[in-house]
C-alpha positions in Angstrom: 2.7 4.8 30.5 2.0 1.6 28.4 3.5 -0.6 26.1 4.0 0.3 22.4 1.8 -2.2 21.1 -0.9 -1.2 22.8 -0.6 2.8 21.5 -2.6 4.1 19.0 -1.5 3.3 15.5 0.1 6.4 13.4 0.4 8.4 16.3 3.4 9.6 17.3 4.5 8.9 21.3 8.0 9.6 22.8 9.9 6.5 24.8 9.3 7.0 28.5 11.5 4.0 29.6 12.6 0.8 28.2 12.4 -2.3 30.4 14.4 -5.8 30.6 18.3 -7.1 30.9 20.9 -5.5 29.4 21.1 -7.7 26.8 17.8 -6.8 25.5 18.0 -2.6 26.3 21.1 -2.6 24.5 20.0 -5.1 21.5 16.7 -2.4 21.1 19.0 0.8 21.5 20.9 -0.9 18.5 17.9 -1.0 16.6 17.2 2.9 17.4 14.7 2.4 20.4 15.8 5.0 22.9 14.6 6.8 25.5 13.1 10.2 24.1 13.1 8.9 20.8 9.7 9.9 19.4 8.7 6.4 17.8 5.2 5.5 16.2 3.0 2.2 15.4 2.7 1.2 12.2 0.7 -2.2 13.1 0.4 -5.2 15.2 0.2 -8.3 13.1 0.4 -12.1 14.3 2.7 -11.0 17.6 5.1 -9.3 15.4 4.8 -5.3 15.7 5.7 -2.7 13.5 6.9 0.8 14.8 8.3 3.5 12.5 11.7 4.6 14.3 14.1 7.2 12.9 12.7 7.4 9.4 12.9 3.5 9.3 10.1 0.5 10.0 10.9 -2.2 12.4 9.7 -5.3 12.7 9.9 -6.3 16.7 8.3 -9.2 18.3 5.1 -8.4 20.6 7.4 -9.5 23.8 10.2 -7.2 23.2 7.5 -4.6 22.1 6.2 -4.7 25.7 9.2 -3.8 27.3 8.8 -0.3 25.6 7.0 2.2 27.9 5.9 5.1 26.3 
């Protein structure tokens, strides 16, 4: 497993396990980040990263971005 960010971009991975408080699990569920949801990279770009998740692109920062394992 490895962080999101660090995945190959426009390939698509499925969410092994999604990391932090309960705060943050549930704020990244909200945005559609769930485990064995099959997500991809779109880009990594001045600590903001990009990931392509249920037909939509979302703009996370590079810390939150680490705390999903795929």
């Amino acid at each position: 497993m490895l962080p999101i960010s660090l995945s190959e971009p426009g390939k698509s991975v499925t969410i092994q396990r999604i990391g932090g408080t309960a705060e943050v699990r549930r704020h990244l569920e909200t945005l559609g980040f769930t485990v064995g949801e099959t997500v991809s990279l779109v880009s990594v770009l001045n600590g903001s990263v990009i990931v392509k998740v249920k037909e939509s692109r979302v703009a996370i920062g590079e810390e939150l971005a680490r705390k999903i394992m795929v």
